[in-house]
N, C-alpha and C positions, 0 to 999 in steps of 0.2 A: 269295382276297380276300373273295369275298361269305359264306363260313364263316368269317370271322373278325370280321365285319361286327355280324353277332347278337350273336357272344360278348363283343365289347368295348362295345358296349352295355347286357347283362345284367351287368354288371361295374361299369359305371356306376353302372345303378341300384340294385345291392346295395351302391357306395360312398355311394350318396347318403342311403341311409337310415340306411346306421351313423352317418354328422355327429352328434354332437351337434345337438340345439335346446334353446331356451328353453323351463326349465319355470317353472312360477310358482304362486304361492299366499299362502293365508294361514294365522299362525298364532296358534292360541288356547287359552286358559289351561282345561284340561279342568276347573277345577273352578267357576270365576266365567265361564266359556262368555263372558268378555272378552279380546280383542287384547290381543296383548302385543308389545313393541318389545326390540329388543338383545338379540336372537337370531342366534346363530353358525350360519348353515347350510353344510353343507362337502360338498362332492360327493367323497368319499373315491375313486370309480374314475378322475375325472382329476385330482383334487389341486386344483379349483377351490375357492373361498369368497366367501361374502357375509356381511352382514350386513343382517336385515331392517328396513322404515321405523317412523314411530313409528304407524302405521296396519297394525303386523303385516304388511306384505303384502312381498313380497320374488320374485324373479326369480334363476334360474340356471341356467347351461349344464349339461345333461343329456343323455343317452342311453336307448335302452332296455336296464334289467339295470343301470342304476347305482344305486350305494348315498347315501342322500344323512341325512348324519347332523345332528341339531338339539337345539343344547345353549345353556343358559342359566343362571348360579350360582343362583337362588334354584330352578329346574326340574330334574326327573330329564329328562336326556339322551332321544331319539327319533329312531327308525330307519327309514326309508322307501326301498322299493326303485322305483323309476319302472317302471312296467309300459303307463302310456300316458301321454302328455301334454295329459290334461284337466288343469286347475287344482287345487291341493290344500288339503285342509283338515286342518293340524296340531293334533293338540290335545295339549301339554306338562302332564305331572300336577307340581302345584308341590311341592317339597322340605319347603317349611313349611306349616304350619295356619294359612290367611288368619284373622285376627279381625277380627272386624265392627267397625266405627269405634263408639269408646262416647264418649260425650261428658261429661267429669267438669266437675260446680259447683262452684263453691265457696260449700257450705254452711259451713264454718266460716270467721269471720271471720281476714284475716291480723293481725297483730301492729297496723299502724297503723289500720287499720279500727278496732278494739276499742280503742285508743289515744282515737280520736278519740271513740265511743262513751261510754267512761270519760269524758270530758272532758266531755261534754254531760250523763252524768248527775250531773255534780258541778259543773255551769257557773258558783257560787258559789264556788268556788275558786279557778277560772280564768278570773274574770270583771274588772271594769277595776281594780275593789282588788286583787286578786293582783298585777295587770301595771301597775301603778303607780307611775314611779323617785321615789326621795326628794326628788332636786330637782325643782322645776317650774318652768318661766315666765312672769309676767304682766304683763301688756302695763303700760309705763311704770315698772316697779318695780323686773322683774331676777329674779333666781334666787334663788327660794326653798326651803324643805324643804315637803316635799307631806305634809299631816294623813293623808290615807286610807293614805301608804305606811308613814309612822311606827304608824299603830295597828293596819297589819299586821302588822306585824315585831316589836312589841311587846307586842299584847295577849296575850289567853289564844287568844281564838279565831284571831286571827292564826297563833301560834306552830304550832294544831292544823289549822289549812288546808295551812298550810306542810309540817309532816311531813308530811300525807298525801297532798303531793303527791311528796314524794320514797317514801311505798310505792306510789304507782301508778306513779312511774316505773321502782323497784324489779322490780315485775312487767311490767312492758312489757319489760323488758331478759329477765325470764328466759322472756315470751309470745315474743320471736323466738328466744333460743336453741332452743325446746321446738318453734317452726315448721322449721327447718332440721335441728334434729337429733333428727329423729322415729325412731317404732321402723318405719315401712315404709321409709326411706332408710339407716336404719345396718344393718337386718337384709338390705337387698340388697347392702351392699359388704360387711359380716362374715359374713351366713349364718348365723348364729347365729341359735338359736329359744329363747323360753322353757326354764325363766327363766335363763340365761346372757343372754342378751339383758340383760330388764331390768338384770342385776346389771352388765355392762359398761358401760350406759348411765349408772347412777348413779356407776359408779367412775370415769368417764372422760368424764363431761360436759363441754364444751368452754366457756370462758366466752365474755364479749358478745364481745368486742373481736375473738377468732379468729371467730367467728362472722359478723363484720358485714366483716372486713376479707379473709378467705382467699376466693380464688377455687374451681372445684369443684375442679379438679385440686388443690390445698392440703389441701382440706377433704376428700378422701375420705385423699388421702395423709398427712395425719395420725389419721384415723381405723386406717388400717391398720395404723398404726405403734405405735400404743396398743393395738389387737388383739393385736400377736405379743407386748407385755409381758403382756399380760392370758392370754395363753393361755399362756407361759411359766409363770407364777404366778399361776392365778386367785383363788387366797385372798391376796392383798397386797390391803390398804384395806381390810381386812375389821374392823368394831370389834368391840373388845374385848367378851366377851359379859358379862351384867350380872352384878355379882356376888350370890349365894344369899346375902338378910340371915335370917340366924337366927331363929326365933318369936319374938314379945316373954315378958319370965320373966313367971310367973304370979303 
């Protein structure tokens, strides 16, 4: 009894140290030496798993001589064997090239901006004679025809304010198609570079109405759809070349 006394207690204490304990640590991004969160840590020797908090830090049941593996989709995967259970410091090298947050202006005016601008540098156009209806009202008399609208509509300079507010509306209509269907948005759905680019742009330009009414998913998807005709046949729309007029006779 007292030789077996020793032995069932050395027995003890060599079960008690195989237990499993709690390891814990943090993990961080080896290249911005920043926390990262919604990391898969999985102790592959008991078949345990976690997931870490949004402060990188995470806890799990471990041994010594377990394998404990830590993976994340935008991270290459990492391997740590537990050899003591001090606290860990993981660092995961990311899968992609972080780019540095850039901050884009908008130096070019959009389509109403420059609308508006238009509008100011022509304020004689668009001023209370332009927007002025034929009838008016005056107090005790009733509805009458308005002088300023009739000698818009009729004069010379009238008639020349007028057109030229329908070419600046002209251009407003083709300043938003030309915002939406630029060559750095059609060249990332067709890929297409110089000068095929240019050439499909001008064969296959989209008018206002698609432009102002298709959502993106419409708008790329008919971009693509004019892609497979243009690459099927890229010389259709192609004009006719000029024709050679002969010297004039001597």
């Amino acid at each position: 009894m007292k030789l077996w006394l020793p032995i069932l207690l050395c027995f003890t204490t060599i079960t008690a140290f195989a237990q499993d304990k709690e390891v814990s640590g943090i993990v961080f991004d080896k290249e911005s030496k920043g926390r990262i969160a919604k990391v898969s840590v999985r102790n592959v020797t008991n078949g345990k798993s976690v997931y870490n908090t949004f402060k990188g830090e995470f806890k799990i049941s471990a041994g010594m001589g377990d394998v404990l593996i830590f993976t994340k989709p935008d991270h290459y995967a990492d391997t740590v064997i537990i050899k003591n259970f001090s606290p860990l410091a993981v660092y995961m090298r990311p899968s992609a090239i972080q780019l540095q947050q850039v901050t884009i202006r908008d130096t070019m005016l959009n389509p109403q901006k420059r609308l508006l601008q238009t509008k100011s540098d022509y304020n004689r156009i668009y001023g209370s004679i332009s927007t002025n209806d034929f009838l008016v009202a005056s107090p005790g008399v009733g509805a009458g025809l308005g002088i300023d609208a009739l000698y818009n509509a009729f004069s010379r300079s009238g008639r020349n304010a007028a057109h030229l507010r329908d070419v600046i509306d002209l251009d407003y209509k083709q300043n938003v198609i030309d915002y939406r269907f630029n060559k750095t948005f059609v060249a990332s759905v067709t890929k297409l570079i110089d000068p095929q680019l240019t050439d499909f742009m001008l064969k296959y330009r989209p008018g206002y109405y698609q432009v102002t009414t298709f959502n993106e998913y419409e708008f790329i998807y008919s971009i693509r759809a004019n892609l497979k005709r243009y690459l099927r046949n890229p010389r259709s729309f192609d004009l006719p070349a000029l024709p050679i007029m002969p010297p004039p006779a001597k």
